[in-house]
N, C-alpha and C positions, 0 to 999 in steps of 0.2 A: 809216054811217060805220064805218071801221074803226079802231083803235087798237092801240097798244103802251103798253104800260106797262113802265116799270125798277123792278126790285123792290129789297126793301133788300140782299139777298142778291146780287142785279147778275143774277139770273135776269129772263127779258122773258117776258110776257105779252101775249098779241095777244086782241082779242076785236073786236065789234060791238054797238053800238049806234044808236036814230035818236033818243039824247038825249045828249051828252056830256056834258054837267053834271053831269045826274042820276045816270050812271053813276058817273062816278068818286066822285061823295059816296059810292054805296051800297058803292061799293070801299072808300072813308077808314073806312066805319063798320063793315065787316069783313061786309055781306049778300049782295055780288057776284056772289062767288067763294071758295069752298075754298080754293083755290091759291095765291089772293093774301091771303087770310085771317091769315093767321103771316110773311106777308114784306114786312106795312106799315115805313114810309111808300113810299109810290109816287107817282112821277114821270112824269105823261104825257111819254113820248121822241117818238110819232108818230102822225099820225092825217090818214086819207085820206079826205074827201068822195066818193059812190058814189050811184049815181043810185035806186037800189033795195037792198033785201031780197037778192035773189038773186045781183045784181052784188056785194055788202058778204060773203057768205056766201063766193064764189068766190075772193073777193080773199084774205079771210081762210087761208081755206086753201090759198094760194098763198104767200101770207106762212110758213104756217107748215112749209111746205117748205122754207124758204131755209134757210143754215147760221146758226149765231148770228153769223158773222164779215158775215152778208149781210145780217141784220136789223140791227147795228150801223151798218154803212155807209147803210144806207135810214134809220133815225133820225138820222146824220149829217147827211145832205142836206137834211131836211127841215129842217133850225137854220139 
């Protein structure tokens, strides 16, 4: 799965995992991630089922080519 997160700062964070739950707890409790570490509370914006590993990996870094105005629009859609 892939994800975004909206941080408090209104910066996005995209990552992967094959637990969502589990993740964003370890994000709430500041183990995740560095990055999102100082820019709690965080807001799942968007998150995409992916059949694999390697497919969730591709996506991801497709995601994080778009512009912030693309990745807004892509967490639009998905509400």
């Amino acid at each position: 799965m892939v994800y975004l997160l909206r941080c408090r700062d209104g910066s996005l964070y995209t990552g992967i995992t094959n637990d969502l739950d589990r993740r964003l707890a370890r994000h709430e409790t500041g183990k995740a991630s560095a990055y999102t570490r100082s820019r709690r509370p965080l807001t799942l914006a968007y998150r995409e089922s992916l059949p694999d590993r390697s497919a969730a990996l591709r996506r991801e870094a497709a995601i994080r080519r778009l512009t912030r105005a693309e990745k807004l629009a892509l967490c639009s859609a998905a509400t």
